[in-house]
C-alpha positions as CSV (number, residue, x, y, z in Angstrom):
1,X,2.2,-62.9,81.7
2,X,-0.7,-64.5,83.5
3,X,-3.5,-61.9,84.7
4,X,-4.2,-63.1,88.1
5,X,-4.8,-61.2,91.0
6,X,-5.5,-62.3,94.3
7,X,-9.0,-61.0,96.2
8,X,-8.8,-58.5,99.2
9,X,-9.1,-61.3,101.5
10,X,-5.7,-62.7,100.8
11,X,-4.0,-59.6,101.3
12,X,-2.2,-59.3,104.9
13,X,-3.2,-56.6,107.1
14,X,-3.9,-53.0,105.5
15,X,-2.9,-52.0,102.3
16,X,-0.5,-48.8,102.5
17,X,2.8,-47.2,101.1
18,X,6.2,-47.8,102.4
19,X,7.8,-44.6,103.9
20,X,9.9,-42.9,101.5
21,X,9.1,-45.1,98.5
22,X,8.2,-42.8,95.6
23,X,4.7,-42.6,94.9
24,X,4.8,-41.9,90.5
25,X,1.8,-44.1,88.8
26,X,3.6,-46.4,86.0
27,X,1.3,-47.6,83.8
28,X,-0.2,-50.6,84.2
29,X,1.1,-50.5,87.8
30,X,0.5,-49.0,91.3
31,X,3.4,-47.8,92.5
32,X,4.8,-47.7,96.1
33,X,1.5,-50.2,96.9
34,X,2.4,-52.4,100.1
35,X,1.0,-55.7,101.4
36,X,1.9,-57.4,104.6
37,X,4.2,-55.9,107.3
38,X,8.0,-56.3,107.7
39,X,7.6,-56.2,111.6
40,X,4.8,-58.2,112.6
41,X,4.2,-62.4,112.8
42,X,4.1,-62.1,108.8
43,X,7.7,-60.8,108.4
44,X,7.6,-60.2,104.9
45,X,6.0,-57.2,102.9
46,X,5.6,-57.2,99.2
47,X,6.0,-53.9,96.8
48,X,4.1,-52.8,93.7
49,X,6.6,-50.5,91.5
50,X,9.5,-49.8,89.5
51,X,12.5,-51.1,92.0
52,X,14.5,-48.0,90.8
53,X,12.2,-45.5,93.0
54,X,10.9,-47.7,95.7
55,X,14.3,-49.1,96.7
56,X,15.4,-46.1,98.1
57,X,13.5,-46.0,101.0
58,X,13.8,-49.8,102.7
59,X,15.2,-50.0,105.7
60,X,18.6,-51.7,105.9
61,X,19.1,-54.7,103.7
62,X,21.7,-57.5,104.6
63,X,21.3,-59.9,101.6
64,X,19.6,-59.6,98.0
65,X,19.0,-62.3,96.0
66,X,17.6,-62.1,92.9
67,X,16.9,-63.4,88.9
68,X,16.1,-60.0,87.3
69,X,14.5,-60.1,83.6
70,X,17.1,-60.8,80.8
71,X,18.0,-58.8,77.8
72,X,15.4,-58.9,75.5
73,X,13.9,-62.3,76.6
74,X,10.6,-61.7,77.6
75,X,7.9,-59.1,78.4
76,X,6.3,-59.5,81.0
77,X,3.4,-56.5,81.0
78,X,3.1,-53.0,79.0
79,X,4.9,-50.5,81.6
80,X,7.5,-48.7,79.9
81,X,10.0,-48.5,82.5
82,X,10.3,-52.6,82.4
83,X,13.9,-53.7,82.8
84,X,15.0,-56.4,79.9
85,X,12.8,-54.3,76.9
86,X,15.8,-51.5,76.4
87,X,17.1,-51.1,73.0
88,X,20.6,-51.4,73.0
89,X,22.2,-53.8,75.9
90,X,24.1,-50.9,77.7
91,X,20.9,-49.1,78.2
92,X,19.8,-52.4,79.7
93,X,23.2,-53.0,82.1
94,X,22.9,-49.3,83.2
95,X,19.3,-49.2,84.5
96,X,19.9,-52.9,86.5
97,X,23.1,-51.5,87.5
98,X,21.4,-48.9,88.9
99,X,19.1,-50.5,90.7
100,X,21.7,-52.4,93.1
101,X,23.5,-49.1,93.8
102,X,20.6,-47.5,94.9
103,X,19.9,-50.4,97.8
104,X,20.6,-49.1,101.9
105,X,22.8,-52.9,101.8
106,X,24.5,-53.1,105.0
107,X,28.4,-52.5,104.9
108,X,29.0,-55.8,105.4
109,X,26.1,-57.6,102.8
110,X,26.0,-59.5,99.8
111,X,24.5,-59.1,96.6
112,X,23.5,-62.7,94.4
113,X,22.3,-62.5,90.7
114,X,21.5,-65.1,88.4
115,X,21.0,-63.9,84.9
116,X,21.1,-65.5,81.4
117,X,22.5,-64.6,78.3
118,X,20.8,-63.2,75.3
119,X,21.4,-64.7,71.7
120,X,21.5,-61.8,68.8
121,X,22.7,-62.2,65.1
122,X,26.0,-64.2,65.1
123,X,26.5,-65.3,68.3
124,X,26.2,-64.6,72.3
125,X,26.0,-61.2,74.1
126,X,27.9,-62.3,76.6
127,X,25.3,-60.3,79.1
128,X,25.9,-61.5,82.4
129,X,29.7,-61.4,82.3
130,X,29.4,-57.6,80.8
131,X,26.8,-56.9,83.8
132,X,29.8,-58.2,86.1
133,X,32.4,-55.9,84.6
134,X,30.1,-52.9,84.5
135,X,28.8,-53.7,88.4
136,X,33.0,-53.8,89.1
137,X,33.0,-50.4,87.2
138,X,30.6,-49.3,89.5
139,X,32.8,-50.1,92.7
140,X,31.5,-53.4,93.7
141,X,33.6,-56.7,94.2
142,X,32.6,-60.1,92.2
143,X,33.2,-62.4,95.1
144,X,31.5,-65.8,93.5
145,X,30.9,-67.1,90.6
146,X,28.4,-69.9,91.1
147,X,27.6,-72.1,87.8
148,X,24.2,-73.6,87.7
149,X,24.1,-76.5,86.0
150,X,21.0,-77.2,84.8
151,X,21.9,-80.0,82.5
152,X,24.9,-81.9,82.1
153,X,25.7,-84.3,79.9
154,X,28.5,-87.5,80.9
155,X,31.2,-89.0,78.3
156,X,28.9,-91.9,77.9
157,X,25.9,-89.9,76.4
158,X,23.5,-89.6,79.3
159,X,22.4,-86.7,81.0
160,X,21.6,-85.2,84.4
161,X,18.6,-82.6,85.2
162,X,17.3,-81.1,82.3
163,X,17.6,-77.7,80.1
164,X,15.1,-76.2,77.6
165,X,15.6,-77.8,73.8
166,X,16.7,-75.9,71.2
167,X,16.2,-76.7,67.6
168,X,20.1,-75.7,66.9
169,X,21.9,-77.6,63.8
170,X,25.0,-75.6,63.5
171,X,26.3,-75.2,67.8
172,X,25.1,-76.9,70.9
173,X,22.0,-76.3,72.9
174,X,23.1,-73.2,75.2
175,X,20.6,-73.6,78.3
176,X,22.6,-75.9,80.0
177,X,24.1,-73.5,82.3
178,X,23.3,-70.0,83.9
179,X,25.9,-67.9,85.9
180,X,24.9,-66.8,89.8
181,X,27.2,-64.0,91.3
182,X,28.1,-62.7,94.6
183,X,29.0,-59.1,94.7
184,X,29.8,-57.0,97.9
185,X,31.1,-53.5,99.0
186,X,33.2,-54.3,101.4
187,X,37.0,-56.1,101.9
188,X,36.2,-59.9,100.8
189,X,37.2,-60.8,104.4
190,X,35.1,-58.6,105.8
191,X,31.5,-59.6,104.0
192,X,28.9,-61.2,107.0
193,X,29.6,-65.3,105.5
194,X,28.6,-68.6,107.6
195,X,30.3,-70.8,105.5
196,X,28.9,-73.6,107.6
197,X,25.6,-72.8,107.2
198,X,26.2,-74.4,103.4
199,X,29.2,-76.6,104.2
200,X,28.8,-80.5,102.9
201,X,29.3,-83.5,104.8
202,X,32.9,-84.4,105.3
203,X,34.3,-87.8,105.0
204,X,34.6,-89.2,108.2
205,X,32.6,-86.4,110.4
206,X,29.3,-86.1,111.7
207,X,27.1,-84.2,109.3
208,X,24.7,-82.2,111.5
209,X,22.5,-80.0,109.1
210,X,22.5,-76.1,109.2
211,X,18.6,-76.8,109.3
212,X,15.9,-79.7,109.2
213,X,14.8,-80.7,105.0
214,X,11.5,-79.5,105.9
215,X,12.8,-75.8,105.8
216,X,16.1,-76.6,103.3
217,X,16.0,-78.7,100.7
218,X,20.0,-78.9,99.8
219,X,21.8,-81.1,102.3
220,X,24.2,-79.0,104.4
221,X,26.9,-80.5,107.3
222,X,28.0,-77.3,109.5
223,X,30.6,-79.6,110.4
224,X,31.2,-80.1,106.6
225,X,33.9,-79.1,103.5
226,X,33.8,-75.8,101.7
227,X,31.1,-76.0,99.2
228,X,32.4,-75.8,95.4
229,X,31.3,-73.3,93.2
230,X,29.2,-75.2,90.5
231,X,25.8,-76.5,91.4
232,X,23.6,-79.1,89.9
233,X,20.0,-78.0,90.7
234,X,17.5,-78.8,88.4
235,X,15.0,-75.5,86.7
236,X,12.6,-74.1,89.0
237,X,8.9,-74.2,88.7
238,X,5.6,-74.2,90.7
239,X,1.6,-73.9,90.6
240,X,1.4,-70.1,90.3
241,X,1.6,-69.0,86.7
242,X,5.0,-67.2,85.8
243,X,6.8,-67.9,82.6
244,X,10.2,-67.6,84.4
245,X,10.7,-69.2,87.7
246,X,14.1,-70.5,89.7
247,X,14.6,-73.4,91.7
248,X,13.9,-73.0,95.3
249,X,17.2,-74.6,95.6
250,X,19.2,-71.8,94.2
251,X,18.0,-69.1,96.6
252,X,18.9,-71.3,99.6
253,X,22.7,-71.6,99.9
254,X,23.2,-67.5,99.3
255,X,20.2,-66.1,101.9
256,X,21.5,-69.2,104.3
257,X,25.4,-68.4,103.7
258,X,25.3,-64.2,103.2
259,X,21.7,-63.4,105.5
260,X,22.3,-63.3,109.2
261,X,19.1,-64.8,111.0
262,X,19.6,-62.6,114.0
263,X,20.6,-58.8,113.6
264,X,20.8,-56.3,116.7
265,X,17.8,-53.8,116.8
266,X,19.8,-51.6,118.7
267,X,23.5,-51.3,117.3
268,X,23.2,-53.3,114.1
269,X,25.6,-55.9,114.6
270,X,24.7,-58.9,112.9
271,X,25.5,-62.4,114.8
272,X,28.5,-63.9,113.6
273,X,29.3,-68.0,114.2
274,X,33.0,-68.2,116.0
275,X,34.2,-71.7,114.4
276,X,37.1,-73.6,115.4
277,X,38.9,-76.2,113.3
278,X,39.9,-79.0,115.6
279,X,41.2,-82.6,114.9
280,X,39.4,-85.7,114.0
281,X,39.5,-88.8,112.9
282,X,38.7,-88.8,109.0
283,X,38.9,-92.5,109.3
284,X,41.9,-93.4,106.9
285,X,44.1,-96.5,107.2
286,X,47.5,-94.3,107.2
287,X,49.0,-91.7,108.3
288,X,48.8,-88.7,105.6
289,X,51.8,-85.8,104.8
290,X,51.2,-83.0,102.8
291,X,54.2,-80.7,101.1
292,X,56.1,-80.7,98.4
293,X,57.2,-83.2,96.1
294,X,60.9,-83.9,97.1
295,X,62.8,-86.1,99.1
296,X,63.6,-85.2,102.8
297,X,66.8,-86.7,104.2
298,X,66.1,-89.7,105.8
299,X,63.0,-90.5,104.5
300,X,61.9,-93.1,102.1
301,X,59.4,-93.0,98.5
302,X,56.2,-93.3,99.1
303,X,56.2,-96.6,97.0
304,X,52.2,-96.0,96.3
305,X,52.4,-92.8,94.7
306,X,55.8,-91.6,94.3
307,X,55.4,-88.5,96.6
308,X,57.6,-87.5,98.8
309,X,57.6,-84.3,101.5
310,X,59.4,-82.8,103.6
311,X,58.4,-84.5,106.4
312,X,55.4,-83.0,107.6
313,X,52.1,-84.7,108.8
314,X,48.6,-83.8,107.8
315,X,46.3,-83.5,110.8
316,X,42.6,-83.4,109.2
317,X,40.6,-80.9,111.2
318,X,36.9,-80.3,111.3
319,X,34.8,-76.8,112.0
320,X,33.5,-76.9,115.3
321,X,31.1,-73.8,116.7
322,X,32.5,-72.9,119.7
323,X,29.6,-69.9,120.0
324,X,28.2,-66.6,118.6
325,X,29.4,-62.9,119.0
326,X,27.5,-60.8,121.2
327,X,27.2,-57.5,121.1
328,X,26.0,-56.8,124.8
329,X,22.3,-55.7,124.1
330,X,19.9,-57.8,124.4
331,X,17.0,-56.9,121.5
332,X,17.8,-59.1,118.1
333,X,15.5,-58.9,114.8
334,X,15.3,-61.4,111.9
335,X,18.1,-60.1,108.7
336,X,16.4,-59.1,105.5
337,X,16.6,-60.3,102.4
338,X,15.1,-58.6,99.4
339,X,14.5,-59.6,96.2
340,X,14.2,-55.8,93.7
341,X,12.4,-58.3,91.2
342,X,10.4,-61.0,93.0
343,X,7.6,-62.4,90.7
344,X,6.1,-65.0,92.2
345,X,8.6,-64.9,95.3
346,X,10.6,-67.9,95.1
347,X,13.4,-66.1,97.0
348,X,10.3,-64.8,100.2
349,X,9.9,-68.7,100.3
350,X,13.2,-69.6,101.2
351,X,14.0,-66.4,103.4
352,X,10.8,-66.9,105.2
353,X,11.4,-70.9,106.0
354,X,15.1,-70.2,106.4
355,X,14.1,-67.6,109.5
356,X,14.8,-64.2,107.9
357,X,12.7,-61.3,106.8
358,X,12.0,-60.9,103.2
359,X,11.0,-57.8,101.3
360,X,9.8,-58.1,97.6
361,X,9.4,-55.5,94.9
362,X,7.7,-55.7,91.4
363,X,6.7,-54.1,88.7
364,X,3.1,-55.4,88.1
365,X,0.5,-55.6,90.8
366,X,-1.1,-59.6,89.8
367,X,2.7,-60.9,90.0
368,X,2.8,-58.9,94.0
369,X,-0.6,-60.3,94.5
370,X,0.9,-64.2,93.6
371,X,4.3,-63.1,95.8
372,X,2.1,-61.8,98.9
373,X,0.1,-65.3,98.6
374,X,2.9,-67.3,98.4
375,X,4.4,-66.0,101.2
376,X,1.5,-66.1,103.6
377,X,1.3,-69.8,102.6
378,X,4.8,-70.2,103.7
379,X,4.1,-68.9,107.4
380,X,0.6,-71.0,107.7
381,X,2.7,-73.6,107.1
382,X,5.2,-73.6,109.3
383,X,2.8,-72.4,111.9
384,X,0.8,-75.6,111.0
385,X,3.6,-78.0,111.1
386,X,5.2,-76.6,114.5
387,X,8.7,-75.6,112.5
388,X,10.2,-72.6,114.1
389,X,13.8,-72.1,112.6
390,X,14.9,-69.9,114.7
391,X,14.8,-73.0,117.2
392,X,16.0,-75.5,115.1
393,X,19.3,-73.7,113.5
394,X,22.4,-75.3,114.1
């Protein structure tokens, strides 16, 4: 791990310790240390600690998303209590498991988590899909399963984005693809979503963006389809030094989809879009049915395809925001979203350009000092550029 550590002078505000976060020295670390503040301009604040202690005493969180350290992959400092270094994977799933129970998330949040497998001996761990079952174990509900492609390879040889060699003779090069869940507490229908907020442009419909490129990078249509559930985003990586990094790109569709940007100080309601599908004209040359394949009485074979239904026409329909709910008080706040292992902050980045709050934790002070850094950089910019996307969401 890269030993930098960033001068007083790029540290926001005072330096202090969040209330209620625990306050036990861990080696090489300084624990329940705080830069920047969650309620001022900045909107971000970044933690020094182990995220087992320290999340305990955040204020309510509405989305995490997050790439905690893999099984036995990497280490990343000398604190003992570092997550990944456990002997014996179970160890390993209990402690991260832990750390997701012990987050205030709001009733109705989301929880993301990309994390790779670990090869030992003969073959694969299997490690995130055993983190999923033991997280289910635990009372949560695996809504997603988003696969991020990294690589992919077409029948004719080429390939798309790129994935870390491997000098393997006797299987196939296994970095192609990483697993990103969604897990929540609550009744699937009941989990705060704005599927439009991440919807893709729809044949035939306009395809107004959730929010300008210069804040999101993936292309989004709020008058769009519902987005599939395997990705094509290319590995992450920027100028600060941190040996594992995800894609800016990643973070955006889960903080965007699962993190309200407006949440009522006063009751805690967070603002829901109220969509209506209406008709439009998807521009095709005939009329389209949909049913099932058999012949309705009177009715003649579709002599292109050999379908027939019973009759009944397909009207395409497009989502339409008719509104937001209101709860009847007037003072709203930015949603958090925290990320219980940030490095270098790739998911502050996002939340901060995408108009939330962002609250990072981790375990070694020169990674917070890169995360605080980042962030403030994110917020001179936008101030710079004139981007406020509170303003400019859609």
């Amino acid at each position: 791990m890269a030993k930098n550590h960033a001068t007083n002078s790029g540290l926001v505000g005072s330096e202090q310790t969040l209330s209620g976060a625990g306050e036990t020295s861990t080696n090489n670390t300084q624990q329940g240390r705080l830069w920047g503040n969650l309620e001022s301009e900045e909107r971000f604040c970044i933690l020094v600690g182990d995220s087992h202690d320290l999340v305990r005493g955040l204020p309510t969180i509405h989305s995490v998303v997050t790439s905690p350290p893999y099984f036995r992959k990497r280490t990343y400092g000398q604190a003992s209590g570092e997550i990944g270094q456990e002997h014996e994977l179970e160890g390993f799933l209990e402690n991260l498991v832990s750390v997701f129970d012990a987050i205030p998330l709001h009733p109705r949040g989301s929880v993301w988590v990309n994390l790779g497998d670990t090869r030992r001996g003969d073959g694969l761990l299997m490690v995130p899909y055993r983190f999923a079952i033991k997280m289910q174990d635990h009372g949560w509900r695996l809504m997603d399963e988003v696969i991020w492609a990294k690589s992919v390879t077409h029948t004719d040889g080429s390939t798309s984005g790129h994935g870390m060699i491997e000098p393997a003779r006797s299987r196939l090069n296994g970095n192609g693809f990483e697993p990103l869940f969604r897990f929540v507490k609550c009744a699937p229908k009941e989990a705060w979503t704005d599927w439009c907020a991440v919807s893709v442009p729809r044949a035939g419909a306009e395809s107004t963006r959730y929010l300008p490129d210069e804040l999101m990078v993936t292309t989004s249509a709020v008058e769009g389809r519902c987005l599939n559930n395997v990705w094509q985003i290319p590995t992450g990586g920027n100028r600060h030094e941190h040996y594992a990094t995800y894609p800016v790109a990643l973070c955006e569709r889960p903080i965007a989809m699962t993190c309200p940007m407006w949440v009522c100080s006063e009751c805690g309601q967070m603002r829901t879009r109220l969509v209506e599908m209406v008709p439009y004209d998807e521009g095709k040359r005939r009329d389209r049915r949909i049913g099932k394949y058999r012949h309705a009485e009177g009715e003649q074979l579709n002599e292109d395809s050999g379908r027939m239904d019973a009759g009944r026409g397909y009207v395409a329909r497009k989502p339409t925001t008719t509104g937001w709910t209101d709860c009847g008080h007037t003072a709203w706040t930015n949603g958090i979203a925290l990320d219980p292992f940030c490095g270098t902050a790739t998911t502050g980045e996002v939340a901060l350009k995408l108009g939330r709050r962002f609250i990072g934790i981790d375990l070694y002070e020169n990674n917070a000092a890169i995360a605080n850094q980042r962030c403030l950089e994110v917020i001179q910019e936008l101030d710079r550029k004139g981007l406020n996307p509170w303003a400019l969401e859609r």
